[in-house]
C-alpha positions as CSV (number, residue, x, y, z in Angstrom):
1,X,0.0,0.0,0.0
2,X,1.5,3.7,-1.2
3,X,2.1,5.5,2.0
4,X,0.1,8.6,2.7
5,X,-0.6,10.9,5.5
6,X,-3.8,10.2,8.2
7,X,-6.8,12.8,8.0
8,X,-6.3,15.1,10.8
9,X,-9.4,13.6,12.6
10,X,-8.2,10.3,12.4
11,X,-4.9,11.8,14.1
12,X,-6.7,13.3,17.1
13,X,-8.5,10.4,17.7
14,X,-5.6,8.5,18.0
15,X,-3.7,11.1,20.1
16,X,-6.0,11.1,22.5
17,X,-5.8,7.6,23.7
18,X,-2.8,8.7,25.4
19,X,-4.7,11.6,27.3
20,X,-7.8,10.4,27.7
21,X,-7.8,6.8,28.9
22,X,-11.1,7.2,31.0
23,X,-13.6,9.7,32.5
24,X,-11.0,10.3,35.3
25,X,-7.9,11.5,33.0
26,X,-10.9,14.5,31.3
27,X,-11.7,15.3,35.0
28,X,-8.3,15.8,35.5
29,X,-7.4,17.7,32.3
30,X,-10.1,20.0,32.8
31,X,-9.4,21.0,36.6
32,X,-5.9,21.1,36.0
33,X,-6.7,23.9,33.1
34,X,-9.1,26.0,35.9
35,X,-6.3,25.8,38.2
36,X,-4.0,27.6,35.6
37,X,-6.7,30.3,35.2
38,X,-5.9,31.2,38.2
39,X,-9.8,30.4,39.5
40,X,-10.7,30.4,43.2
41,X,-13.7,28.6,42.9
42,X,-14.1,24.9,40.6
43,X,-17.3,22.9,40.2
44,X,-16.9,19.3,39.3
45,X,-20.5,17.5,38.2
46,X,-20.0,13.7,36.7
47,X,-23.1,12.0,35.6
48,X,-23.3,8.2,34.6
49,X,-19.7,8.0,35.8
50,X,-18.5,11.1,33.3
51,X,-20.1,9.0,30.2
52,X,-23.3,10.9,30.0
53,X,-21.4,14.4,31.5
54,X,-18.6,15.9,32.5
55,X,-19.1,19.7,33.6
56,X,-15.9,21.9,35.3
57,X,-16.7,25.4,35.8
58,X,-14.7,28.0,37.1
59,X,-14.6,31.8,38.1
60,X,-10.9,32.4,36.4
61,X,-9.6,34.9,34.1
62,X,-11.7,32.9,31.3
63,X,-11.2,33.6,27.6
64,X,-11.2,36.5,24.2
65,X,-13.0,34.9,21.4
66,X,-9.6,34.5,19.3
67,X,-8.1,32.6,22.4
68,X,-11.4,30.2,22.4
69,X,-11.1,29.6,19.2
70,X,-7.8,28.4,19.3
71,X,-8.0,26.4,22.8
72,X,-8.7,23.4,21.0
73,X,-6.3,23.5,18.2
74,X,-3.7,20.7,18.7
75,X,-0.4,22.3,20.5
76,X,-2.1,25.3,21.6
77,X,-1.3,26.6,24.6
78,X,-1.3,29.9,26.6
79,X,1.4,28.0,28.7
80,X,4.7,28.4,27.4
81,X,6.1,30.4,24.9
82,X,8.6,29.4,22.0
83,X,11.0,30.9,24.8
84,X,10.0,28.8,26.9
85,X,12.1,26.2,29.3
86,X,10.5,22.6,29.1
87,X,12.9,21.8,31.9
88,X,11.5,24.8,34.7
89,X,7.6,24.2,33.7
90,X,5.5,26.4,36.7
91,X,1.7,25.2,35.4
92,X,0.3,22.6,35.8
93,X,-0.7,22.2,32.2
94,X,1.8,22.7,29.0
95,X,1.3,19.9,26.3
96,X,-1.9,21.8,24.5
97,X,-3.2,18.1,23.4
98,X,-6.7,18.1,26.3
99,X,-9.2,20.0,24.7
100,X,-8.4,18.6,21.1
101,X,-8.1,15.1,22.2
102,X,-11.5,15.0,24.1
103,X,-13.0,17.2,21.4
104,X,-12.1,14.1,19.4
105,X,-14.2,12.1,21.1
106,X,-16.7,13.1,22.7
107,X,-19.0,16.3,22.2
108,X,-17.5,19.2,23.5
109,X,-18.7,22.7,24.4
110,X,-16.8,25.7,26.1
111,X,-18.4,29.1,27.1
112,X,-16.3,31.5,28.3
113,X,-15.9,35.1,29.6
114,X,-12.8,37.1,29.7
115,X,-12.5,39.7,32.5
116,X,-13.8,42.6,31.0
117,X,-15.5,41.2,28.3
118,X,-18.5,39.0,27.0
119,X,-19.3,35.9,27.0
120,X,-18.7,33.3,24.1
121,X,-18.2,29.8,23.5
122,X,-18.3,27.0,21.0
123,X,-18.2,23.4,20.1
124,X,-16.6,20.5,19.3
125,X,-18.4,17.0,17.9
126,X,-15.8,14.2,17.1
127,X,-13.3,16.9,15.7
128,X,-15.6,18.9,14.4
129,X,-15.0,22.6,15.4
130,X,-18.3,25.1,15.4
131,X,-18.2,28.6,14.8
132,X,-17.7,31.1,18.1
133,X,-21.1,32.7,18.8
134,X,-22.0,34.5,22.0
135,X,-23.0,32.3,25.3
136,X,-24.9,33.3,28.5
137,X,-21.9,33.3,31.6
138,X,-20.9,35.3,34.7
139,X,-17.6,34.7,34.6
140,X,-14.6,32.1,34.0
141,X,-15.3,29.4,32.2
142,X,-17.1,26.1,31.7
143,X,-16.5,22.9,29.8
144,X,-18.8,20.2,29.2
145,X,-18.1,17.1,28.2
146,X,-21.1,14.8,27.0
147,X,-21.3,11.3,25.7
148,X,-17.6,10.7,26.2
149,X,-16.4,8.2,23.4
150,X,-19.0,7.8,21.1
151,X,-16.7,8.8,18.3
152,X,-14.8,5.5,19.3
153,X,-16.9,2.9,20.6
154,X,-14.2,0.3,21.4
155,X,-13.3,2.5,24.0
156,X,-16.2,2.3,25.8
157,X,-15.9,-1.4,25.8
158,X,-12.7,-1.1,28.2
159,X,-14.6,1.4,30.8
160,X,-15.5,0.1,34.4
161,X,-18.9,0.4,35.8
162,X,-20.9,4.2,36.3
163,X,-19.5,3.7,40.0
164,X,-16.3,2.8,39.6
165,X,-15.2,5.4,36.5
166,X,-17.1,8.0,39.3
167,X,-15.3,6.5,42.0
168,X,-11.8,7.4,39.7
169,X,-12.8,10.8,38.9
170,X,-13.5,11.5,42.8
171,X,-10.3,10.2,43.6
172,X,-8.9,12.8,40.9
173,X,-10.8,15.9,42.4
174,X,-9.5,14.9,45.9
175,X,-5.9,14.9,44.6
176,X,-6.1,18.1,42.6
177,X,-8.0,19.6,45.8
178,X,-5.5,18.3,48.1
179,X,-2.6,20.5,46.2
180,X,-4.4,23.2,46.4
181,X,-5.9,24.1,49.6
182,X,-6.2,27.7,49.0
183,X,-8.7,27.0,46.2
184,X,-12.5,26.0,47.0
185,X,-13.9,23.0,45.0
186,X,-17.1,21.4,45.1
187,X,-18.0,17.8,43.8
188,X,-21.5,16.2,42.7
189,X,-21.9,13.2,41.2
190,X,-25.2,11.1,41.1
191,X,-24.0,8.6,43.9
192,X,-23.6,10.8,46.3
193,X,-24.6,13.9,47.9
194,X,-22.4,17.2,46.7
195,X,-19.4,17.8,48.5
196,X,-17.5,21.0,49.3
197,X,-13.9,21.9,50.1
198,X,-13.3,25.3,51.5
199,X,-10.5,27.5,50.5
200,X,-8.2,26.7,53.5
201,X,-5.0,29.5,52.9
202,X,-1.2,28.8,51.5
203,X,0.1,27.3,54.5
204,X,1.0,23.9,56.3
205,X,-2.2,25.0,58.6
206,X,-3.8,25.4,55.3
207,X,-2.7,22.1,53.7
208,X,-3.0,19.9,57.3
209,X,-6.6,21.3,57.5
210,X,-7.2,20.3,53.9
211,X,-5.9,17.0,54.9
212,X,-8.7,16.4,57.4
213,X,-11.0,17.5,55.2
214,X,-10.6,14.9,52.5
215,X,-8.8,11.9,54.7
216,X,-11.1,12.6,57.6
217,X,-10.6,13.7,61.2
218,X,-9.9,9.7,62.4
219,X,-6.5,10.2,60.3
220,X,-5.9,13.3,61.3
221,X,-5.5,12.3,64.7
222,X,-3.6,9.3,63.8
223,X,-1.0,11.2,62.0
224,X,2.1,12.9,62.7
225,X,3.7,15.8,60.7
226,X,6.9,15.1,58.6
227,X,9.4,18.1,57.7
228,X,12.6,17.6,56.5
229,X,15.1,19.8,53.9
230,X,18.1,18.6,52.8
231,X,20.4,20.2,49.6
232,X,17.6,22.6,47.9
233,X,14.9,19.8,48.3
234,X,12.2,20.3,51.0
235,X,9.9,17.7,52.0
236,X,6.3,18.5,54.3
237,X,3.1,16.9,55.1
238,X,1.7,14.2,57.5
239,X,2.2,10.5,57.6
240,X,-0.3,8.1,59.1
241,X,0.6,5.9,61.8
242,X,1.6,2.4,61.1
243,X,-1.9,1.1,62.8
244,X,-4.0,3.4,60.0
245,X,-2.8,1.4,56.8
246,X,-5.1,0.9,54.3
247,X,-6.0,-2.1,52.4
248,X,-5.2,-0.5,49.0
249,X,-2.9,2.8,47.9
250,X,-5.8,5.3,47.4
251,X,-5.1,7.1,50.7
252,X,-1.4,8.0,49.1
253,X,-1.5,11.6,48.4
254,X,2.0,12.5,46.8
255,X,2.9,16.5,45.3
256,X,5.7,17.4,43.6
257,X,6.2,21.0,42.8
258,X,1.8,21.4,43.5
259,X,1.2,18.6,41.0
260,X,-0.1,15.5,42.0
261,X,1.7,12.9,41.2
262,X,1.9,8.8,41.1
263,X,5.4,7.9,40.9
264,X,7.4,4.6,41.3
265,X,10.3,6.5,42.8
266,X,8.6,8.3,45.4
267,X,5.7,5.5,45.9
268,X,8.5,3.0,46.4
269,X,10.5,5.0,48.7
270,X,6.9,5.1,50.6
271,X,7.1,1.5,51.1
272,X,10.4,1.4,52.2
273,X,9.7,4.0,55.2
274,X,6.7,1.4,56.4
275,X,9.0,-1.9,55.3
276,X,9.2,-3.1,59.0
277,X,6.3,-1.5,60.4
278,X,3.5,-2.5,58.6
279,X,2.5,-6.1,57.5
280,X,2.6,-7.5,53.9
281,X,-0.8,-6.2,51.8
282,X,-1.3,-2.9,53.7
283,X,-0.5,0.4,52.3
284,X,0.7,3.1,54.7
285,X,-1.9,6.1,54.2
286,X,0.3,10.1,54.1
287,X,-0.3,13.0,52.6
288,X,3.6,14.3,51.1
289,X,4.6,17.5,49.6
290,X,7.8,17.8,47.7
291,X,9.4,21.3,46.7
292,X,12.7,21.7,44.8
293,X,13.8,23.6,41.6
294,X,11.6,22.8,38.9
295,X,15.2,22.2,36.5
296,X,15.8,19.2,38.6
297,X,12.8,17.5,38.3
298,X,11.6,16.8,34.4
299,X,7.3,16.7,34.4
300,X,7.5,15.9,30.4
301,X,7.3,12.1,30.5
302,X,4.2,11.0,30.0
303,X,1.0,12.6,28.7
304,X,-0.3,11.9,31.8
305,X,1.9,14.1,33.7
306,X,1.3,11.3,36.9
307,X,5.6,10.6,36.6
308,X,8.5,12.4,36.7
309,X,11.9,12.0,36.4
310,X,14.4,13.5,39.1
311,X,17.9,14.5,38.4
312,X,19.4,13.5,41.9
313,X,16.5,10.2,42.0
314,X,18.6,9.2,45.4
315,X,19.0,12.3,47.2
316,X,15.3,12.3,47.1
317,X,14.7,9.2,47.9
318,X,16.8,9.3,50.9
319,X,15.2,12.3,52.3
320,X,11.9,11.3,51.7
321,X,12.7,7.5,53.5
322,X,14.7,9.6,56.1
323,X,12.0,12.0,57.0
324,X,9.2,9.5,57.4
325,X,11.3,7.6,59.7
326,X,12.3,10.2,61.6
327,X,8.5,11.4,61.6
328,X,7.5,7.8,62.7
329,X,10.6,7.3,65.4
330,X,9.4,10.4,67.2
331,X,5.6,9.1,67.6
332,X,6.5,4.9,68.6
333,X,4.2,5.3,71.3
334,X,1.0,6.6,69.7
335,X,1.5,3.3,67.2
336,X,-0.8,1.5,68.4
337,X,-4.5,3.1,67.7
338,X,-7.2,2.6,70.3
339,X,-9.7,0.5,69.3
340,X,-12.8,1.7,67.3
341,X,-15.8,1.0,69.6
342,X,-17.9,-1.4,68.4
343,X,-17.9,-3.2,71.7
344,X,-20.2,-0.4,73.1
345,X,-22.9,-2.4,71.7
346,X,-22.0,-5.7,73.9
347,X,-24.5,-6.6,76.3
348,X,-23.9,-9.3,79.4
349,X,-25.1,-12.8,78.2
350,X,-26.7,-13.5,81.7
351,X,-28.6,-10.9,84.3
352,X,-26.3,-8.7,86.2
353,X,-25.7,-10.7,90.1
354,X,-26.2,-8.7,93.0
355,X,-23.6,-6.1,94.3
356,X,-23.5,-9.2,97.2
357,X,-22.5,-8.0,100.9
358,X,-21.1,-4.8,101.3
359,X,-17.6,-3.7,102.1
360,X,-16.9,-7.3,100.6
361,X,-13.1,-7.2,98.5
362,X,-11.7,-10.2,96.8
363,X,-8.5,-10.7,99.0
364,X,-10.6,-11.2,101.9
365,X,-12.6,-14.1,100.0
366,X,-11.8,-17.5,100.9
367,X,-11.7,-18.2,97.4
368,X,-8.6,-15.9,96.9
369,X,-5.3,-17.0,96.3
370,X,-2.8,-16.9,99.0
371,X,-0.7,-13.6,98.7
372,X,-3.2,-11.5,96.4
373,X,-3.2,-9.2,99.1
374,X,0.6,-8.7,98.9
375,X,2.5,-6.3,96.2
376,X,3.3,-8.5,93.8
377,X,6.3,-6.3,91.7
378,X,9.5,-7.4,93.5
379,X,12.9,-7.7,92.0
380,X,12.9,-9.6,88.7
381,X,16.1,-11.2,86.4
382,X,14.6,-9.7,83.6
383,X,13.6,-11.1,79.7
384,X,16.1,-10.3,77.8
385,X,18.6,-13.2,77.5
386,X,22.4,-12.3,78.9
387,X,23.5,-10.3,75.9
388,X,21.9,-7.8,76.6
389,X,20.6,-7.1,80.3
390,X,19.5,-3.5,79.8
391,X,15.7,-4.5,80.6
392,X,16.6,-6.5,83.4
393,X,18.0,-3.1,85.3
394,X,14.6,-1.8,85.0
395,X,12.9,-1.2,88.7
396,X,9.6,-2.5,90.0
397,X,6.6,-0.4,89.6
398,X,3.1,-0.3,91.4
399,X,2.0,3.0,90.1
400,X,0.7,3.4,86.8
401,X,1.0,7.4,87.0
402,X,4.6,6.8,86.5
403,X,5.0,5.2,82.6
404,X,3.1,5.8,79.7
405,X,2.2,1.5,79.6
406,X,1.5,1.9,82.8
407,X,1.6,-1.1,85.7
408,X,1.2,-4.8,84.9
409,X,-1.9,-6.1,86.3
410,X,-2.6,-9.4,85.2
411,X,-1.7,-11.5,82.5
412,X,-4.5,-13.4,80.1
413,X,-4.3,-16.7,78.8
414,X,-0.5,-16.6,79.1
415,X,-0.2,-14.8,76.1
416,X,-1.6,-10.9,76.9
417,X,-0.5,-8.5,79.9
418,X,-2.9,-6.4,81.1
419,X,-1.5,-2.7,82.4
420,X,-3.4,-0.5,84.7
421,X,-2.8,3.3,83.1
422,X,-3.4,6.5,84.5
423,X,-6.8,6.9,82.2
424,X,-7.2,3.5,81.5
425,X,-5.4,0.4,81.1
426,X,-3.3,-1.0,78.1
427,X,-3.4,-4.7,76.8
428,X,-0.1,-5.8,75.3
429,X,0.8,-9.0,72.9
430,X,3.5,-10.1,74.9
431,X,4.7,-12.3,71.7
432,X,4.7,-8.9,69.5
433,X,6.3,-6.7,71.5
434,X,9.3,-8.7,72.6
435,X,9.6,-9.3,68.9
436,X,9.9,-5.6,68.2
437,X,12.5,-5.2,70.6
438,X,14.2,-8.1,70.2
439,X,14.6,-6.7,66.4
440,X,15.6,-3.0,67.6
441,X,18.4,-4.7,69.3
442,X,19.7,-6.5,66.5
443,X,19.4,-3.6,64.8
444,X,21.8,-2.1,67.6
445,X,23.9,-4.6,67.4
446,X,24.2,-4.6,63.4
447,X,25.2,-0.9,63.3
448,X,27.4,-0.9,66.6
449,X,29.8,-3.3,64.8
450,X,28.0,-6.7,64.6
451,X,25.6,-9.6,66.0
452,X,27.1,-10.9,69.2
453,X,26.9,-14.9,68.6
454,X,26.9,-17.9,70.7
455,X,28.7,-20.8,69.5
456,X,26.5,-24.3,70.0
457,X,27.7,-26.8,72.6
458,X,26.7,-29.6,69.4
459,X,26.2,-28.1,66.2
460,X,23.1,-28.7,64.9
461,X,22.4,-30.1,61.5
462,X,19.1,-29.3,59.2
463,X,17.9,-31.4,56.9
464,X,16.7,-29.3,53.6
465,X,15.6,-29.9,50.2
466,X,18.4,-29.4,48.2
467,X,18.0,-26.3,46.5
468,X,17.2,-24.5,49.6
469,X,20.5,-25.7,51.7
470,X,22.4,-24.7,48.4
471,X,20.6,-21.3,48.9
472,X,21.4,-20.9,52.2
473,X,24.9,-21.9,51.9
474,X,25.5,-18.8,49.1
475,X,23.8,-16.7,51.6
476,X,26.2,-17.6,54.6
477,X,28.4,-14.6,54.5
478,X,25.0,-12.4,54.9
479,X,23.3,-14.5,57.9
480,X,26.6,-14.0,59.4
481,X,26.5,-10.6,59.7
482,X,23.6,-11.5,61.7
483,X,25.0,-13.8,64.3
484,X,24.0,-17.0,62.6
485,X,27.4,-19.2,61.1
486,X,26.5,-22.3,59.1
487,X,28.1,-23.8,56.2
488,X,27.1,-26.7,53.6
489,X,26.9,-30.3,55.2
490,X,26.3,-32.4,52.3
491,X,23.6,-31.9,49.0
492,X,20.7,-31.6,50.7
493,X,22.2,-30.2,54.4
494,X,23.5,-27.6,56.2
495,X,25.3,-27.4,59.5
496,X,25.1,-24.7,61.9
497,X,27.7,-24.1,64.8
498,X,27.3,-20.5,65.8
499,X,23.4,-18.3,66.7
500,X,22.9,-14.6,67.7
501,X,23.4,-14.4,71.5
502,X,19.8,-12.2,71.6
503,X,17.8,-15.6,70.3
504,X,18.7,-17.5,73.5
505,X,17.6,-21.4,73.3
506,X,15.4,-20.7,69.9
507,X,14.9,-23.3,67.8
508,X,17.1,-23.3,65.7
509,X,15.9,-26.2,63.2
510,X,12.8,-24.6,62.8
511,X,14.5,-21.2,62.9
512,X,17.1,-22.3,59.8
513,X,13.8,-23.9,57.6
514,X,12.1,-21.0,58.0
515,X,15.2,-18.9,56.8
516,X,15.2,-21.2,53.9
517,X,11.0,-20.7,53.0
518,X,12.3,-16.6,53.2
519,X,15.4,-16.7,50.7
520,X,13.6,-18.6,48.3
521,X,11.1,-15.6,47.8
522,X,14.2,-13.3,48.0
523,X,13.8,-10.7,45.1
524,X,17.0,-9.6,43.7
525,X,15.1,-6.1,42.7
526,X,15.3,-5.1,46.6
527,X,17.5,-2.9,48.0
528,X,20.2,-5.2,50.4
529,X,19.1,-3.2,53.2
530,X,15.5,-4.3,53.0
531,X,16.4,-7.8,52.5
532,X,18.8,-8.2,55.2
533,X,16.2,-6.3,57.8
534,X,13.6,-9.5,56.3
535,X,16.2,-11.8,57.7
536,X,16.2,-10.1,60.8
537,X,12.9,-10.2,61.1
538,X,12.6,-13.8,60.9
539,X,15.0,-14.1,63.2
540,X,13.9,-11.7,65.8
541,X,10.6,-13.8,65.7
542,X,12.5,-17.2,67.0
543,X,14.2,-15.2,69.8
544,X,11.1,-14.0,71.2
545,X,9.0,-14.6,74.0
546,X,6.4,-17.3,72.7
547,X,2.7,-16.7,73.4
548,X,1.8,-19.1,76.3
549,X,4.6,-18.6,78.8
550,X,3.7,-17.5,82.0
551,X,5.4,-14.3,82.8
552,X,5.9,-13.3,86.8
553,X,4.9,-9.3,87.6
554,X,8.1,-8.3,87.0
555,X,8.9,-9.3,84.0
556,X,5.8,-8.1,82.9
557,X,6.7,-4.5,84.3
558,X,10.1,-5.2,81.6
559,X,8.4,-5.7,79.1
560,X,6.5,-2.7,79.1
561,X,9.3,-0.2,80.3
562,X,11.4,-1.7,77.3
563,X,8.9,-0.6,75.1
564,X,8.5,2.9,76.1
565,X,12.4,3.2,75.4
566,X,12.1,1.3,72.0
567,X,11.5,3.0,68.8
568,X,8.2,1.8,66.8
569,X,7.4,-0.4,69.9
570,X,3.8,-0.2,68.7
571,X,4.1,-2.4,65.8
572,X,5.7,-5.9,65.9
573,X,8.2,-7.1,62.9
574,X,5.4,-8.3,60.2
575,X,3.3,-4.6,61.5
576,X,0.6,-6.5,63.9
577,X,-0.2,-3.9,66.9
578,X,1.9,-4.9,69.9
579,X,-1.0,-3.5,72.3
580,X,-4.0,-1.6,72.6
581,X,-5.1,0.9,75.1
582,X,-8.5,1.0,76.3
583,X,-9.4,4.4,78.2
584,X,-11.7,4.8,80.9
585,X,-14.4,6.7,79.3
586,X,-14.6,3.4,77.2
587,X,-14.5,1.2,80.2
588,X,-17.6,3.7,81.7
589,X,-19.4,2.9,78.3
590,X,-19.5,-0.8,78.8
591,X,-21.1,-0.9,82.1
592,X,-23.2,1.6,81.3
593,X,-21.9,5.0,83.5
594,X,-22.0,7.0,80.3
């Protein structure tokens, strides 16, 4: 066939698969456009999941006739100049391919109103460009977008359901009105009532109250605020704690520059903030602001304009991973989130008994145990096995006043402590916790100079599959590092003569197969630092106090004054809770005093 050039129709259409994948993608075109304008006020409507209509109107500096005209000529933009710098772009907007593309396919109308001026507007039918002719607005300007995609019907073929497309294009609107907390926005769609955002100011106050307005006020007060600046680049914004993950990414609010954006680098570095605090599955829920000189960050990569490209990728890596962490370190004890109160609704299973005789107390019963009188928190030896003693220096407490934990009570089913608090009490997974510190110690010990080790009286030998002793064995330099000193025994063996002091009389058979199950998942793509912290982790878990042992008082009190020293106490390795607090308004509820 003779090779010839594509009408220009057939050329816009195909363009704008790139920019307009979905309802969501012509929301986000359109807002990002009122936001240039420089309005202060945007309406979003979306109708049969932006199918039937998309509508975006604004109160911004609006448009001349000649300017209308041209907005949807391919490449047409108000944005830059021939002059321009496509490596320091300031707008949000630059590529001039929106209003073409969806005038490609769908029916498109704009009226607008420059300040000053009338009003006019025009259309756009699959390509098809009407005359300018006067239109009835205030001010700004407004786009509709109707019957998206019935100038390609495939298309429509690939689109979600009316509630999920509406569901994307929310998602959009919270994003854009999440950058831009000085702006008021308000939302309808047909699945909900309208929603509006008030303009909120410039500043973090501004942006933090925006925050609550669109993650809610439960994340808000499970949040802590992240600041951090390092060579030109300056990072803000709130993190959620560990115990607020999600079950998916939507609650992942990342800004570069004021433009929202979804990128691996910056999602990635995300992840590696939470690696050891929450569990696989669970996405850590923050709301990030990135600032730096728009010549070291490229936004020209994609039509999209979700990714960008960084010229110094690891210096902002590192000060994003840095400043969550530090963020996270300074709030360990708020980790754990008291629980939402569906319990209120609990009722006893049998009538209440009596009150019984009065002035009656439980260590005068016959039925007590001998010595429940008696303070029970003496001197104790401590949990922590010889290598390190620090929680065994700890003194006894009665008082809860004195620690944030609190006193050790009681202890349930051999596995939970209960602590009586100052406004409540606390209920702790022993198992978890001494998990979590067991890990921050080897942690200590990794970056002080190494694992302290114990060699084994009879070295022990594990049977394996094959392939998994070989993997162990051309691991055996790393798991040294980490206190554990094996070496090949055979095809389908290994031999280990040497353990981390900190795991005490662990299993080690069990611990080794376990090791095994881990390095056979081992992906090469991770950083070293997050693999080795996974072997640490598995480790830490062997070493730990087991669920079902029977802890004295004192040990108990340990326990819990090792936490409140230990950072991220309130999460356990794999990011399970390590306790609970239960105040005593909540207490009041149950019985009914409130």
């Amino acid at each position: 066939m003779p090779v010839r050039l594509l009408p220009p129709v057939m050329i816009d259409r195909i363009a704008a698969g790139e920019v307009v994948e979905r309802p969501a993608s012509v929301v986000k075109e359109l807002v990002e456009n009122a936001l240039d304008a420089g309005a202060a006020r945007i309406e979003v409507v979306v109708d049969g999941g932006g199918r039937r209509l998309i509508r975006v109107a604004d109160d911004g500096i609006g448009m001349a006739p000649p300017d209308l005209e041209m907005a949807v000529e391919r490449h047409a933009t108000s944005k830059l100049s021939a002059e321009s710098d496509l490596l320091a772009i300031a707008t949000l907007g630059f590529r001039g391919e929106a209003l073409p593309s969806i005038g490609a396919v769908a029916k498109l109308s704009i009226a607008s109103r420059a300040q000053g001026g009338e009003a006019h507007g025009l259309e756009v039918v699959a390509g098809r460009k009407s005359e300018v002719r006067p239109a009835a607005l205030s001010a700004g300007t407004r786009v509709e977008v109707r019957d998206l995609f019935f100038a390609t019907p495939a298309r429509l073929k690939f689109l979600k359901s009316d509630r999920a497309e509406s569901a994307a294009a929310v998602d959009v609107v919270k994003r854009l009105a999440m950058s831009r907390p000085d702006i008021a926005f308000t939302l309808v769609t047909e699945e909900r009532d309208p929603v509006t955002y008030a303009a909120r100011g410039h500043d973090i106050a501004a942006r933090l109250a925006r925050v609550g307005d669109i993650l809610g006020a439960d994340f808000r007060a499970n949040a802590v605020p992240v600041a951090a600046e390092k060579e030109g680049v300056r990072l803000a914004g709130v993190a959620g704690l560990p115990a607020v993950a999600r079950g998916n990414a939507l609650a992942q609010y990342l800004f570069v520059n004021g433009r929202p954006v979804k990128d691996k680098l910056l999602l990635g570095a995300l992840r590696a903030a939470y690696a050891d605090l929450i569990p696989s599955g669970r996405f850590a829920a923050a709301a990030l602001w990135l600032e730096l000189d728009p010549r070291e960050v490229d936004v020209n990569v994609h039509p999209a304009k979700t990714e960008v490209r960084f010229r110094d990728a690891g210096l902002v890596r590192g000060l994003l991973v840095a400043g969550l962490r530090a963020a996270l370190h300074g709030e360990a004890h708020r980790s754990a989130a008291a629980p939402a109160r569906p319990f209120q609704t609990l009722r006893p299973s049998s009538p209440p008994r009596p009150s019984g005789i009065a002035g009656w107390r439980p260590e005068t019963s016959p039925a007590a145990p001998p010595g429940l009188s008696e303070p029970r928190q003496t001197a104790f030896s401590g949990l922590a096995p010889a290598a390190d003693a620090r929680a065994g220096q700890a003194a006894p407490e009665t008082e809860p006043a004195n620690h944030p934990l609190g006193a050790a009570r009681a202890q349930l089913h051999a596995t939970y402590i209960v602590a009586e608090t100052e406004g409540g009490l606390v209920i702790v997974d022993q198992h978890a916790a001494h998990e979590r510190l067991v890990y921050e110690r080897m942690k200590r010990q990794l970056a002080g100079g190494g694992i302290a080790r114990q060699m084994l009286l009879v070295p022990a030998v594990v049977e394996l599959d094959p392939d998994d002793a070989a993997r162990l064995a051309a691991r055996a330099d790393a798991l040294a590092t980490f206190g554990l000193v094996l070496e090949s025994f055979g095809p389908g063996a290994v031999m280990v003569r040497e353990v981390p002091a900190l795991l005490g009389d662990a299993d080690v058979v069990k611990l080794v197969r376990d090791l095994a199950d881990h390095l056979a998942e081992w992906d090469d793509a991770l950083p070293l630092e997050r693999r080795l912290l996974h072997v640490a982790a598995t480790m830490a878990c062997h070493g730990s106090v087991r669920a079902g042992r029977r802890l004295k008082p004192e040990e108990m009190n340990a326990l819990l004054r090792e936490m409140e020293a230990t950072p991220n106490a309130g999460q356990c390795n794999h990011g399970r809770p390590t306790y609970v607090t239960l105040s005593l308004a909540d207490i009041e509820r149950l019985f009914g005093r409130r």
